[in-house]
PASEKOL-330190 format. One record per residue (C-alpha): z negated, x negated, y negated; chain; residue in one letter. Coordinates in steps of 0.25 Angstrom, whole numbers. Layout:
N
up; east; north; cadena; residuo
Z; X; Y; A; a
...
***
This chain:
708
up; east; north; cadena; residuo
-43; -120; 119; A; x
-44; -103; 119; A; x
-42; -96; 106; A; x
-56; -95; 99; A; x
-61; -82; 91; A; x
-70; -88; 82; A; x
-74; -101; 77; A; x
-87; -104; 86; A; x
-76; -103; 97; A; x
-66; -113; 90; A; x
-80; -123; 90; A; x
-82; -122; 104; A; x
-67; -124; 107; A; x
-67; -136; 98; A; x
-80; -142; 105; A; x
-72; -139; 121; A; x
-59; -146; 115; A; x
-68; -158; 111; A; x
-74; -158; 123; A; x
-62; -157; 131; A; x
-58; -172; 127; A; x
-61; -183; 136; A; x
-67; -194; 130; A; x
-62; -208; 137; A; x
-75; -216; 132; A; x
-88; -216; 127; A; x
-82; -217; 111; A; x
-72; -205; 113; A; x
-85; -197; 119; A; x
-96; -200; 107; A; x
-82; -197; 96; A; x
-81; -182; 105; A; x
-97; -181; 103; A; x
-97; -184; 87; A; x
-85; -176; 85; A; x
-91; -162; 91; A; x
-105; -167; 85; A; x
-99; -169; 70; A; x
-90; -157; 73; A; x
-101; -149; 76; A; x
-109; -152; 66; A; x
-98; -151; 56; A; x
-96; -136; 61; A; x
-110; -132; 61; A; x
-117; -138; 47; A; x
-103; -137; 39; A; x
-91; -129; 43; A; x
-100; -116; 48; A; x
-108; -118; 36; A; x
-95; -118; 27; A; x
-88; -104; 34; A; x
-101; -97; 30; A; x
-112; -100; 39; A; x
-126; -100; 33; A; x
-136; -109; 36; A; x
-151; -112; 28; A; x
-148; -127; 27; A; x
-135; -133; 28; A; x
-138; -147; 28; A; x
-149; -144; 41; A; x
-147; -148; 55; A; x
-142; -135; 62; A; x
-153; -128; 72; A; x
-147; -121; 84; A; x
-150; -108; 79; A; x
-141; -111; 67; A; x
-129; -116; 76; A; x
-130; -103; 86; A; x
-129; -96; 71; A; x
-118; -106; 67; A; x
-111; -100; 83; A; x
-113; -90; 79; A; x
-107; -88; 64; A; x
-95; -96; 71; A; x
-92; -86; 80; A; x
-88; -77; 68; A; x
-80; -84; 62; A; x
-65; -83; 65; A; x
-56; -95; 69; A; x
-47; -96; 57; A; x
-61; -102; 49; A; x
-57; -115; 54; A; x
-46; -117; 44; A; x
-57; -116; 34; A; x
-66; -128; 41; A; x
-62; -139; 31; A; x
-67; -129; 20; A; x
-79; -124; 28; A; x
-82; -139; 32; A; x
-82; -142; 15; A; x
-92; -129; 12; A; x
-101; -134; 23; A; x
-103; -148; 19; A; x
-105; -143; 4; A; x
-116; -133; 11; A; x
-122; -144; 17; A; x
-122; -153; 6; A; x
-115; -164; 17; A; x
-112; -178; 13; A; x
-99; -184; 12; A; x
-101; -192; 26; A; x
-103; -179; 33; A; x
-92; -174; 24; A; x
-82; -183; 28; A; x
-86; -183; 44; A; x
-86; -169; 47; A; x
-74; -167; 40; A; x
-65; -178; 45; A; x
-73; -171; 60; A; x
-68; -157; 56; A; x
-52; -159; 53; A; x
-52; -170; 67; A; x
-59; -156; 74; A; x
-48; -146; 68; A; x
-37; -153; 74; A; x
-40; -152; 88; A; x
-40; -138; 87; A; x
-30; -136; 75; A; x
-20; -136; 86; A; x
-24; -125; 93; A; x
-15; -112; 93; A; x
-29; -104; 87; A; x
-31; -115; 76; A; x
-29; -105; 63; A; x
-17; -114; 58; A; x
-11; -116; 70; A; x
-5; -101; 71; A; x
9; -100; 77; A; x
20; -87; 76; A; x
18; -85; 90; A; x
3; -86; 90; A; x
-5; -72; 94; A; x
-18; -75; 90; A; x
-25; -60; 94; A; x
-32; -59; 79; A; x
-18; -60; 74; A; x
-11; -49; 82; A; x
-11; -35; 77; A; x
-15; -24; 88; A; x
-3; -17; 93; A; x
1; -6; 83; A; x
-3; 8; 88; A; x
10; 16; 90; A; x
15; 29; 98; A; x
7; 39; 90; A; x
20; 42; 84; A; x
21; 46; 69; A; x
10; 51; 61; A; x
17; 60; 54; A; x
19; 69; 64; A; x
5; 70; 67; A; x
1; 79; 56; A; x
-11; 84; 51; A; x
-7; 96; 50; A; x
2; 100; 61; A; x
4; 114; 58; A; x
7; 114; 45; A; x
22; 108; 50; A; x
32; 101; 39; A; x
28; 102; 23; A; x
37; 107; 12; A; x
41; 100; 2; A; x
40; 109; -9; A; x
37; 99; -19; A; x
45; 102; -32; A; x
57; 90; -33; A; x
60; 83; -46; A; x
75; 90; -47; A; x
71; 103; -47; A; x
61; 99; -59; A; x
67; 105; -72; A; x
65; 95; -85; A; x
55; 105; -90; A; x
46; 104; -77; A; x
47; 88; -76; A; x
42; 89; -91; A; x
31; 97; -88; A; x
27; 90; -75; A; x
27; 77; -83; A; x
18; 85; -94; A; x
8; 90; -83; A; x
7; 75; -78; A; x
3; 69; -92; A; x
-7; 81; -94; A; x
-13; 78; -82; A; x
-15; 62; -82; A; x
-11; 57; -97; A; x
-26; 53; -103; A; x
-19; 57; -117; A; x
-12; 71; -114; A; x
-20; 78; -126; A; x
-17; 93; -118; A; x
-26; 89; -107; A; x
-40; 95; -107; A; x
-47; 87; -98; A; x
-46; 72; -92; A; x
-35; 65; -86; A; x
-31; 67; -72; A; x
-30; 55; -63; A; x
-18; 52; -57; A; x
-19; 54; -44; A; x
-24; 70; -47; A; x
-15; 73; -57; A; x
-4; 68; -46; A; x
-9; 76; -36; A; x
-9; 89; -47; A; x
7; 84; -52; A; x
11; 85; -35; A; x
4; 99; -34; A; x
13; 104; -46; A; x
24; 99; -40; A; x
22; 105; -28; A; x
18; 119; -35; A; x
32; 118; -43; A; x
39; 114; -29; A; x
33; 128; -22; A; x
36; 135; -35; A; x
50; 132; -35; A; x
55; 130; -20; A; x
47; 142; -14; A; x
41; 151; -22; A; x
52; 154; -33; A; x
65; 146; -27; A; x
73; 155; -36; A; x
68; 147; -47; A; x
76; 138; -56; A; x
69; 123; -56; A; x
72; 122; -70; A; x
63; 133; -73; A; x
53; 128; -65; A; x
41; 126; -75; A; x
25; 124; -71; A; x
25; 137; -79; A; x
29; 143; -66; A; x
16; 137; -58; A; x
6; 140; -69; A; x
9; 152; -78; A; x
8; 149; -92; A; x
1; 160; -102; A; x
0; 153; -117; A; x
-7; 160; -129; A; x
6; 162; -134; A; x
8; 172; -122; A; x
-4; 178; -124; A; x
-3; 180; -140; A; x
-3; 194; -144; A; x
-7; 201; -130; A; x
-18; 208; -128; A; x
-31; 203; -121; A; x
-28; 211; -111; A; x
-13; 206; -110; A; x
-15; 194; -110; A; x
-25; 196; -98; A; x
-12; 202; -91; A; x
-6; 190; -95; A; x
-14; 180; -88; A; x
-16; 189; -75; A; x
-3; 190; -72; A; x
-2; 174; -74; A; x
-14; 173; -65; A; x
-10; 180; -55; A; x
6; 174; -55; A; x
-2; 162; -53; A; x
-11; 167; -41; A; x
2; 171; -34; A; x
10; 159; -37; A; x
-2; 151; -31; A; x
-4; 160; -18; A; x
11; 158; -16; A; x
11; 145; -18; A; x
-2; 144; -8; A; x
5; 153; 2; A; x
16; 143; 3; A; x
8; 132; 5; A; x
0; 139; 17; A; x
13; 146; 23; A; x
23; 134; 22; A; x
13; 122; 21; A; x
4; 127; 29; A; x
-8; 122; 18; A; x
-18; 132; 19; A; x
-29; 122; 12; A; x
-39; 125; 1; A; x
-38; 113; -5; A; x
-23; 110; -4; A; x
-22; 124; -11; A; x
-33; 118; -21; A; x
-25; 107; -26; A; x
-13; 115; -28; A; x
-23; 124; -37; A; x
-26; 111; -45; A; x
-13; 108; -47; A; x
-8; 120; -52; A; x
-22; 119; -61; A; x
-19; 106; -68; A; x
-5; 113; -70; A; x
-11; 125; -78; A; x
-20; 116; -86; A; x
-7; 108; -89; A; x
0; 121; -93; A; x
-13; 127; -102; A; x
-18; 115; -108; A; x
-12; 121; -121; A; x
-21; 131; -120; A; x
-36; 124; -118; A; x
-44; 113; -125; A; x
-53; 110; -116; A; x
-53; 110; -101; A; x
-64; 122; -99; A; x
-52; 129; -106; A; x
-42; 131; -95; A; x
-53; 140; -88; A; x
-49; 151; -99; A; x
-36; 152; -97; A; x
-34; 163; -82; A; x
-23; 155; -76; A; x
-32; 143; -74; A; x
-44; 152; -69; A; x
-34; 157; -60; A; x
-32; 144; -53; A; x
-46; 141; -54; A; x
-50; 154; -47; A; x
-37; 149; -37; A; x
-44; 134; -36; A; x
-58; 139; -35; A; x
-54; 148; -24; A; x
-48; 135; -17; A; x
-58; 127; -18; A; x
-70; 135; -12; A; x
-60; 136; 0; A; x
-60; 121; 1; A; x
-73; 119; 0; A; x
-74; 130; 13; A; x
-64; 121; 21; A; x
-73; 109; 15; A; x
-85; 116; 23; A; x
-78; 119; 33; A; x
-71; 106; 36; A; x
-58; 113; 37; A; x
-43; 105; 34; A; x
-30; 107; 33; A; x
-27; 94; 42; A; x
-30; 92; 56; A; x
-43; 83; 55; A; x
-41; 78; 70; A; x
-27; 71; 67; A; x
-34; 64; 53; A; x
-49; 63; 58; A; x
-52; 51; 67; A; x
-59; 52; 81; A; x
-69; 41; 82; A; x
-76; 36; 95; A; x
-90; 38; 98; A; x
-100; 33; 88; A; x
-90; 29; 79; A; x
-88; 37; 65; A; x
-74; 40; 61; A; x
-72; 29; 50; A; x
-78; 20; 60; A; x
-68; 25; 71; A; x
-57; 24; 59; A; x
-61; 11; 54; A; x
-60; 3; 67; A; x
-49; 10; 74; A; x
-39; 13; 63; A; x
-43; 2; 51; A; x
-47; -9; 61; A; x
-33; -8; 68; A; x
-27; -8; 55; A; x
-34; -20; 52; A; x
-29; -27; 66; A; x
-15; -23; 61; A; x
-15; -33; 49; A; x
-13; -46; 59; A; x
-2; -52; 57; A; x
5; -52; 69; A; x
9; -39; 78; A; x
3; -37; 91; A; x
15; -44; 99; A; x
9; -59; 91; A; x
22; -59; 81; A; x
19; -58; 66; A; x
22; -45; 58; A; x
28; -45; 47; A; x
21; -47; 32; A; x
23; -33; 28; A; x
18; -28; 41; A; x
8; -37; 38; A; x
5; -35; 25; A; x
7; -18; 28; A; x
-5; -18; 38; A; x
-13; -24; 27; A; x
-10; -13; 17; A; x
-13; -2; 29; A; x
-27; -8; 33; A; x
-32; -10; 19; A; x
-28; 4; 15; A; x
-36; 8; 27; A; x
-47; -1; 24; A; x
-48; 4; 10; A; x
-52; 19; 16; A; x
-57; 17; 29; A; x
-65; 3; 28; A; x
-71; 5; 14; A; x
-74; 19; 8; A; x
-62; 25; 5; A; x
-58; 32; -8; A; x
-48; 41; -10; A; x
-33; 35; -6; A; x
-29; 34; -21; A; x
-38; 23; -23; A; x
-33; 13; -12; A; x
-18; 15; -16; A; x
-21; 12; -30; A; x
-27; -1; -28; A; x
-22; -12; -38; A; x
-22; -26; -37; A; x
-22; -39; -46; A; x
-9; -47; -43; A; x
-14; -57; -55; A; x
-24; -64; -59; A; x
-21; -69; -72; A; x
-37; -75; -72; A; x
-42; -89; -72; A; x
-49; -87; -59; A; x
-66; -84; -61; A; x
-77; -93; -58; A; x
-80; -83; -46; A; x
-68; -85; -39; A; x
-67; -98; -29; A; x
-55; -107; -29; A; x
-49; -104; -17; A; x
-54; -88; -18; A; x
-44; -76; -18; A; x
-47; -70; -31; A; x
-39; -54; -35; A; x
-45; -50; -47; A; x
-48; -35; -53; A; x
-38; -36; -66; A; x
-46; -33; -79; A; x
-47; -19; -84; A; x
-38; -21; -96; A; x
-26; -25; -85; A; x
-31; -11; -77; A; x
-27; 4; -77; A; x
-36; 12; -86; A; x
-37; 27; -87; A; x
-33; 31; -101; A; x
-43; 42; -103; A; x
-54; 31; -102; A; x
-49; 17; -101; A; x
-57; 16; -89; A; x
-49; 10; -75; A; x
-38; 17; -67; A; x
-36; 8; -56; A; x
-40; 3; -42; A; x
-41; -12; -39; A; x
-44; -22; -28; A; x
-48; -34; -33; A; x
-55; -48; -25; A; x
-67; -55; -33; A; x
-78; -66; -30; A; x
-86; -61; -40; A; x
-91; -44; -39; A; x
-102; -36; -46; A; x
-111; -47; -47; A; x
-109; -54; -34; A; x
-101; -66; -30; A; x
-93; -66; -17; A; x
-88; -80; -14; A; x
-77; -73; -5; A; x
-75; -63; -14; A; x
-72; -48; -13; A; x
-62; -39; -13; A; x
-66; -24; -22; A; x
-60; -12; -24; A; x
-62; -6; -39; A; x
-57; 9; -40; A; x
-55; 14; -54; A; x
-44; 26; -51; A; x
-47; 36; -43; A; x
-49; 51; -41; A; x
-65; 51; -44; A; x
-66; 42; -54; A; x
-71; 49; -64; A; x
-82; 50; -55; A; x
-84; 38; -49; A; x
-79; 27; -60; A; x
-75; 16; -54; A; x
-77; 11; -37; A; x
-77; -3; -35; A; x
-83; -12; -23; A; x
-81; -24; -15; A; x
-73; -22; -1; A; x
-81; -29; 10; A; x
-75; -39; 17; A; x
-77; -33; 31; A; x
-75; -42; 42; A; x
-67; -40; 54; A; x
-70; -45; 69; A; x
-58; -53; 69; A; x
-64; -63; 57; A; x
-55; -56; 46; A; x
-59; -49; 35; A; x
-56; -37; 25; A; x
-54; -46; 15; A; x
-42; -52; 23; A; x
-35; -40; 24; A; x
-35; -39; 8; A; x
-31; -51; 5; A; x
-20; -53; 16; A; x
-15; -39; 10; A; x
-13; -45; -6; A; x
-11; -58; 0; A; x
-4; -60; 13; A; x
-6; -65; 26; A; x
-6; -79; 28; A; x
-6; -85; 42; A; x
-9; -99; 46; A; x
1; -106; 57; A; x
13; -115; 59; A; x
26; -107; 52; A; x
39; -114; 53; A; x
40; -108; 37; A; x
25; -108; 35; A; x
19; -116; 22; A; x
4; -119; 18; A; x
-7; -110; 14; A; x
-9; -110; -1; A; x
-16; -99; -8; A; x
-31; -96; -9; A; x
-38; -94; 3; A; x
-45; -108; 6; A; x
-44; -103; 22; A; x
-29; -103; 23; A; x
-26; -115; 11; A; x
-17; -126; 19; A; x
-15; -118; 31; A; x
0; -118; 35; A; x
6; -104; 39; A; x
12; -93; 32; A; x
11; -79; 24; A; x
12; -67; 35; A; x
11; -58; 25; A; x
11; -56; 9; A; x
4; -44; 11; A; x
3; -35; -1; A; x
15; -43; -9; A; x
23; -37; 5; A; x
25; -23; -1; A; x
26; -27; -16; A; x
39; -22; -23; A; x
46; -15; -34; A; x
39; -3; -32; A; x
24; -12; -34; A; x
19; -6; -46; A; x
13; -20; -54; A; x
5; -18; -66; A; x
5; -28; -76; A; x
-7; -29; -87; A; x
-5; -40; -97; A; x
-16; -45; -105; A; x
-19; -55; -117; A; x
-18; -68; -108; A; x
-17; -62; -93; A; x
-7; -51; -85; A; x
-12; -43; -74; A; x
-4; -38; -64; A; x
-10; -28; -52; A; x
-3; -18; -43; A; x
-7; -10; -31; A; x
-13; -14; -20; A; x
-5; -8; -10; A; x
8; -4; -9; A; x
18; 3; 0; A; x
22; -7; 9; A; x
37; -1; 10; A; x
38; 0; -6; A; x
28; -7; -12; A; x
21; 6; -21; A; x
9; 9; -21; A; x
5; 17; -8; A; x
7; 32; -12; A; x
-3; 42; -6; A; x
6; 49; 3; A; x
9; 33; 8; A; x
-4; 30; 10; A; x
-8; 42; 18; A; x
3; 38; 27; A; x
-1; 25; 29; A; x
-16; 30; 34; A; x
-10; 40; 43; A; x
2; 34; 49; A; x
-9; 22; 53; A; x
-21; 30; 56; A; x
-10; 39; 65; A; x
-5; 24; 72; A; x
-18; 21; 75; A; x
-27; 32; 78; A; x
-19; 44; 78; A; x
-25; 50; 67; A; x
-19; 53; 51; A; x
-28; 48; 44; A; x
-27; 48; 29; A; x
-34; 39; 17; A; x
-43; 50; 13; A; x
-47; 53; 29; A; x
-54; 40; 26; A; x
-65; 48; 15; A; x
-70; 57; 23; A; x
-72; 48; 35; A; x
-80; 39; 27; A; x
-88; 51; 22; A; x
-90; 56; 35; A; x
-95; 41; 41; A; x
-105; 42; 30; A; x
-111; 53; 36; A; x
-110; 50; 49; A; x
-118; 33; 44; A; x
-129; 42; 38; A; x
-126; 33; 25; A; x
-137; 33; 16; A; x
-137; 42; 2; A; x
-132; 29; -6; A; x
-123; 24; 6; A; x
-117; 38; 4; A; x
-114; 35; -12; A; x
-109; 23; -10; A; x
-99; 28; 0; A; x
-95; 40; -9; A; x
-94; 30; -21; A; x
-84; 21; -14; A; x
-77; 34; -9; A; x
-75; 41; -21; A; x
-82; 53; -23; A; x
-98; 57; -21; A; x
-106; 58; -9; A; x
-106; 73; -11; A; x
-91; 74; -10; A; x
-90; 66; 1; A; x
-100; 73; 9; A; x
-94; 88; 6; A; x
-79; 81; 5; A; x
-77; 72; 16; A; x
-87; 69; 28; A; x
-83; 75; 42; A; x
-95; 76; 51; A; x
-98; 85; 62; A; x
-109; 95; 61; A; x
-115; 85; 71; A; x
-114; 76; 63; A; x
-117; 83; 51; A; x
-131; 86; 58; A; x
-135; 72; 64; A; x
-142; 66; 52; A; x
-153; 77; 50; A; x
-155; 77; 66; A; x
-157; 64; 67; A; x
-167; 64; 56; A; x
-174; 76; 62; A; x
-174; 68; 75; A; x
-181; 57; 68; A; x
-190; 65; 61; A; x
-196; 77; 72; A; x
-195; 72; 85; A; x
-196; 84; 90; A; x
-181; 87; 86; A; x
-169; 84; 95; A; x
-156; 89; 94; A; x
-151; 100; 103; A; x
-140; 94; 111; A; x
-129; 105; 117; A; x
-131; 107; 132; A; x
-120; 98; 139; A; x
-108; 104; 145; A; x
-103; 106; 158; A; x
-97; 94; 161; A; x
-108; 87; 155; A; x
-119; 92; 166; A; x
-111; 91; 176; A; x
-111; 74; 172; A; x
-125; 76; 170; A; x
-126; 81; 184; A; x
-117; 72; 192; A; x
-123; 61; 185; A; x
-138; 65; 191; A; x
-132; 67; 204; A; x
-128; 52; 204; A; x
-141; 48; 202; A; x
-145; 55; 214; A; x
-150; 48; 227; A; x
-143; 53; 241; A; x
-157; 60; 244; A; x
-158; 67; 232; A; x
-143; 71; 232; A; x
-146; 78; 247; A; x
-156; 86; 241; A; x
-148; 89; 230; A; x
-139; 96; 240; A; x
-148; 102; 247; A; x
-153; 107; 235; A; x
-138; 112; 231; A; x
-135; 119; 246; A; x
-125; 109; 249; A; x
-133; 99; 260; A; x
-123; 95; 271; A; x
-134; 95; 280; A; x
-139; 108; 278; A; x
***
């Protein structure tokens, strides 16, 4: 019997095997005849019903327009369904509302059927280690690009310096007022602070920019100096009233103009060096070193205001905003003129004809991903569980940014996840269903300025603003990250996308915080006994333990105890060598060392924002579509439009064309006049529909007549 795809194929191959037999008489012919006829009829008015197919009567004769639709619905169903044909054959006679005779029959007829194919090496159940079943093999992995680090993005700026100031050149005096400048920032009850809070990603990116400013103080521009003198002092000149007390107006003036300028020349040293030696010659990396040295001045005057507009008075904080506006209008320049400091061709993908990027990206790069999660290599031998469990975690970091609208690469990384469910299970939830609850805001992290949620969850419900799902579904629910404040919280169901292979999304989630479990004779292999009702009793083993894979020491696990019930959560994915959370620096090697493999491009997380900006152009999406998109990405359909879309001027001008189009017909676009070789196609392709007579008087024509 040849290996079927789907189960309308399976049918037809059951039907043939019967058929095969020979019967010796009369009785072992009517026994063949009744066993496809009750066979048949179990198939079509009870098992197809019970895997989902929809008919207006259940109970009714079926017409032959119904069975062509029952073919049909067959043929899309994968072949692993049959271990769910005692289950399916139950739902359908419930649907049916069938007796207890038929009951009896077609169920004693269904398990005499399943064992004469039970046997064959295709039969979900019957798998063996040296089985090579195609839908099981990865492809072959792409190699021989060699590494993706040395395919930079910035080839001419060569090897970075380190200049990033080192804990032991840190005096105690520093590492107090380091650790000062932190709690100012991000501590909700630092009572010198005269504005909001700082989230922690922003007030870490300002702490690394003062390292680095102390780093360049120190190593370059004054190496004489002592690192026990090194205060912030020497970033950010300090001028109290004190200072100021008994000078006069004009004095004090003096005063603050020589700070202003020791500022100005520290800060074009400071830039010189990172255009001469770093080879950053960017507005906007100079912008952020700007900010940084900002939220450092604020720190050191906060003394001296009481409310934020304060800070404007004092010169060495206009200085810097004279510095930063300066900066930014240069940003907005390169903004207009789509200029950036890395090579766009080595991070920008080149999709085929008709195809949009994101649509190139999602079936050339996150499909082959995809593939990659089977569990055996391309050779037929099984991987290893952590390999297994490793190309889970990749493709559904990919599938986070580049299958659903991305947000900005803090968001998946902070991902938490229940690990208990200290519930009685809800009325919502079926028996045998996989249930990963959203823990109760008490058990959650809160802002402390507002009480209101500071953390980012995946969770699995049946039950979902309003609607039931008897499958359930999987959400996403983003409290912490950078836009908050002006977005609240983004929450939505993923869609279970389904592939051509039969598998879903959903598998993918699940086989990453559960496993992999593979049906087929093991020599140590045991008996399928958790909660999906399609594997329950099968014989076989775990491939994988998926996300438990990487779990370590280094896992942080929080523990919230209540009045009757403890919560425990941690992140949802972890470095697969340590067991942290994935870093920034981790994850952006994760997209670029794959995208490299695969396509030959780097491409990083946040690549993924602006080529979903761009699609949206380029699909004409609707007003409302356009909201929506920039809702689940963050930020507002104006940013997006100014921030991230890449579309040609062609591009750019096809909309209003092809609406002038359909309004004045008399107006075409101009189309270039082709070049050279293009005519000269032209040409030999009119000369080939020539006919011999009309070639001669071609010739004539030309001068070049032989007979002439």
């Amino acid at each position: 019997m040849n290996c079927p795809r789907n189960l309308a194929e399976v049918v037809t191959a059951l039907v043939e095997k019967v058929n095969l037999s020979a019967p010796k008489n009369k009785h072992e012919r009517d026994q063949r005849e009744r066993l496809l006829n009750e066979l048949m009829t179990a198939y079509y008015r009870y098992i197809l019903p019970g895997l989902g197919w929809k008919r207006a009567d259940y109970a009714a004769r079926l017409t032959a327009a119904e069975k062509l639709a029952a073919d049909a619905f067959a043929a899309t169903l994968p072949v692993k369904v049959l271990l769910q044909f005692p289950e399916a054959l139950e739902k359908g006679f419930n649907l049916a509302d069938a007796p207890q005779s038929s009951r009896s029959t077609y169920g004693a007829r269904l398990r005499s059927v399943l064992t004469l194919i039970e046997t064959e090496t295709w039969f979900p159940g019957n798998a063996v280690l040296n089985r090579r079943s195609p839908d099981e093999c990865r492809p072959k992995m792409r190699q021989g690009r060699g590494d993706w680090r040395e395919f930079s993005l910035m080839d001419e700026k060569g090897k970075q310096l380190k200049y990033r100031i080192q804990a032991k050149d840190m005096s105690p005096t520093l590492q107090q007022q380091l650790e000062a400048l932190g709690f100012f920032m991000s501590d909700p009850d630092n009572l010198d602070r005269s504005f909001d809070e700082l989230e922690a990603s922003t007030a870490s990116g300002y702490d690394s920019g003062i390292h680095l400013w102390l780093g360049w103080d120190l190593y370059h521009d004054n190496p004489a100096l002592n690192p026990h003198d090194l205060t912030l002092e020497h970033l950010i000149p300090k001028i109290t009233q004190d200072d100021l007390e008994g000078l006069s107006v004009k004095d004090c003036k003096t005063v603050w103009k020589k700070a202003q300028r020791e500022l100005e020349a520290r800060v074009n040293r400071y830039f010189e060096f990172l255009r001469t030696k770093q080879k950053a010659d960017s507005p906007r990396t100079r912008l952020l070193k700007l900010a940084a040295l900002l939220m450092l001045a604020k720190f050191l005057y906060a003394s001296e205001v009481e409310q934020k507009e304060d800070y404007k008075v004092i010169p060495i904080i206009r200085t810097l905003l004279k510095l930063m506006d300066k900066e930014q209008k240069a940003v907005k320049v390169w903004e207009k003129d789509r200029r950036y400091v890395a090579n766009q061709a080595r991070k920008w993908p080149e999709p085929l004809a008709g195809q949009t990027v994101l649509e190139y990206v999602q079936s050339q790069l996150i499909e082959i991903l995809r593939l990659e999660c089977r569990p055996r290599h391309s050779t037929g031998d099984f991987c290893k569980g952590h390999t297994i469990a490793k190309s889970h975690l990749l493709y559904l970091l990919f599938v986070d940014v580049g299958l659903l609208p991305p947000g900005r690469q803090q968001e998946p990384r902070t991902y938490r996840i229940a690990l208990s469910c200290p519930l009685e299970r809800p009325e919502t939830v079926p028996l045998d269903g996989l249930y990963w609850p959203l823990p109760p805001d008490w058990s959650r992290e809160k802002r402390r300025r507002d009480g209101s949620l500071a953390d980012n969850y995946l969770y699995k419900v049946y039950h979902y603003d309003g609607q039931f799902y008897d499958q359930g579904v999987w959400v996403r629910e983003k409290c912490k990250y950078k836009t908050h404040r002006y977005h609240g919280k983004r929450a939505g169901v993923i869609d279970n996308i389904v592939f051509e292979d039969g598998h879903c999304l959903y598998d993918y989630i699940e086989r990453y915080l559960c496993g992999q479990w593979y049906v087929g004779h093991f020599r140590e292999g045991q008996r399928y006994a958790w909660w999906d009702a399609k594997l329950r009793g099968s014989y076989g083993r775990w491939l994988s333990q998926g996300r438990a894979a990487f779990a370590s020491e280094h896992t942080p696990v929080v523990i919230q105890e209540g009045k009757s019930e403890v919560w425990v959560s941690s992140y949802l994915f972890l470095n697969p060598r340590s067991g942290a959370p994935l870093t920034d620096v981790q994850m952006s090697e994760l997209f670029a060392r794959n995208s490299y493999r695969i396509l030959g491009k780097r491409i990083t997380p946040h690549t993924f924002r602006y080529m979903w900006a761009t699609w949206a152009f380029q699909m004409e999406l609707s007003y409302a579509e356009l909201g929506s998109l920039a809702h689940g990405m963050g930020f507002t359909v104006k940013t997006m439009q100014q921030m991230y879309e890449r579309v040609s001027l062609t591009e750019k001008n096809r909309p209003i064309n092809k609406a002038m189009r359909k309004l004045f017909p008399w107006f075409s676009e101009q189309t270039p006049s082709p070049a050279q070789g293009d005519r000269l196609s032209r040409v030999k392709d009119n000369l080939s529909q020539l006919s011999a007579e009309e070639l001669q008087e071609l010739r004539k024509f030309l001068g070049d007549d032989p007979a002439a």
